[in-house]
Structure formats: C-alpha cells, structure tokens
N, C-alpha and C positions, 0 to 999 in steps of 0.2 A: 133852369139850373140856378143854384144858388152860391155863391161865396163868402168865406168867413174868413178868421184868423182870432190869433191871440193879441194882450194889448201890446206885446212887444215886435209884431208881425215872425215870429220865425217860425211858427205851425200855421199855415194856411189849409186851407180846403175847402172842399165842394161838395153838396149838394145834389148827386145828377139823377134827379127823383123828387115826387114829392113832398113834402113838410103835412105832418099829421095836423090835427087839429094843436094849436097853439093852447098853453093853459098856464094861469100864477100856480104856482107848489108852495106852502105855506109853512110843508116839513121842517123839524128844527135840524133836521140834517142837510136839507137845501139852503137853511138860513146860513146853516156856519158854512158851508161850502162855498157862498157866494157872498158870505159878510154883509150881507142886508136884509132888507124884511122879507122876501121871497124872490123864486126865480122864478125866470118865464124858461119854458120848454116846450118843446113837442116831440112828438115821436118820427125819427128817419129811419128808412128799411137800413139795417147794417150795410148793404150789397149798396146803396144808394150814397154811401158816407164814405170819401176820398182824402186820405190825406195826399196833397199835393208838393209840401216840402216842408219840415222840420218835423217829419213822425220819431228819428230820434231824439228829439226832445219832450217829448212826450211821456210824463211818467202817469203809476195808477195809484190809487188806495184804495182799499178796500174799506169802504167805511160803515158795512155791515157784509155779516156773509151772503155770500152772493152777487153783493152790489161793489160796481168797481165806478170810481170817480176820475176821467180822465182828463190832464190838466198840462200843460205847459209848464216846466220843470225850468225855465227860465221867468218869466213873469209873473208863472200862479192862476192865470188864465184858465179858468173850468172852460171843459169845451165839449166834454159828452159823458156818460154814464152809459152801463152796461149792465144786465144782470146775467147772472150764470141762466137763470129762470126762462130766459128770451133771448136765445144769441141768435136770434136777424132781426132784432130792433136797439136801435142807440135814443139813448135820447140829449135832443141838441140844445143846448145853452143858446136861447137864441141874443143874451147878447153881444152874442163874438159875431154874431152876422154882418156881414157886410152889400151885402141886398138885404133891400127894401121887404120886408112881409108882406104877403096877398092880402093877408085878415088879419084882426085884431085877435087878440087873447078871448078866450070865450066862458071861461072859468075860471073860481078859485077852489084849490083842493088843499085838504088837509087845515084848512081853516082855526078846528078843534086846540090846534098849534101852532097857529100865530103868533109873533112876539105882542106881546101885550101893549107896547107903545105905539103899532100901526094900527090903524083905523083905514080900513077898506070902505072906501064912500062911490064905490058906483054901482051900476044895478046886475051886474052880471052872477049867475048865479053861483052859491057857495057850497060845499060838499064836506062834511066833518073829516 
C-alpha cells in the first residue's frame, strides 16, 4: 500500500494496489498543471485510489475534453487526472507520495514538448 496527500495535508489517501509503470510527461499541459518542466506519474486502477480524508476539498478541471485534472482546492496540490476515455484508470502525481517508490521512472513521453529551457541528460528512453 502506498500513502500520499497534498502540500497542505487536508486530502490524504492510499494507494491499496499496485503503482503502474512510473514515467516523466513532458505535455505542456502537465508542464502548466504542475509549474515545472514535467511530471512524474503512473497509472492506478481507479478501484485501487482511496481518498482517506479531505475528498471535499477536492476540486476538478477539465483541461481538455475528456481529461479531468484533480487537485486540492486548498493548496493547488495536483493529485490525479481522469479521462472520460478510461474511468478504471487514475493517474497519480507521484509527488504527493508519501512512500517511497519500488522503481525509478523509466521514461520520458511527449518530449516533442518540452519547455525549451530543460535539457534531459539521462539515458532513459524518449518518446515524441
């Protein structure tokens, strides 16, 4: 099992399942979602993804059709995405984690859209 939360702890939750393969997202809609050069995420079975205490504070956006960005309406805190496309898969921000990851990140995706000031210097492989 895994544990997370937000940075101001009022959304908590678990993990009671396994964490898919970990991967950097390069999208410029992951960039503006998380204010940095890319997120780390992986895929959780929805059934597997617990909120424990502050699900209402939990708001969404929709920040394409389909895709719902869901985030801590006190802090700002991204904590998972949804798509209409796959509703029994989340995918988890993993740094609202609070356990430790099995594995590293094993890719970078979306690359193609990178913000132009990061420079990716390790050997993992890249995906347009």
């Amino acid at each position: 099992m895994y544990k997370g939360s937000c940075l101001c702890s009022t959304v908590k939750y678990e993990v009671r399942g396994e964490l898919g393969t970990a991967i950097y997202c390069h999208c410029s809609r992951c960039r503006k979602a998380t204010a940095t050069a890319f997120a780390t995420n992986a895929s959780v079975a929805a059934s597997d993804f617990v909120i424990i205490e502050g699900e209402a504070e939990l708001k969404a956006f929709n920040s394409s059709p389909g895709v719902h960005r869901i985030f801590c309406s006190n802090c700002g805190s991204s904590i998972i995405s949804r798509r209409d496309a796959m509703p029994d898969v989340v995918r988890l921000r993993l740094g609202t984690l609070d356990t430790p990851l099995p594995t590293q990140p094993t890719a970078h995706y979306f690359v193609a859209s990178k913000a132009e000031w990061y420079e990716i210097l390790d050997d993992l492989p890249q995906f347009a």
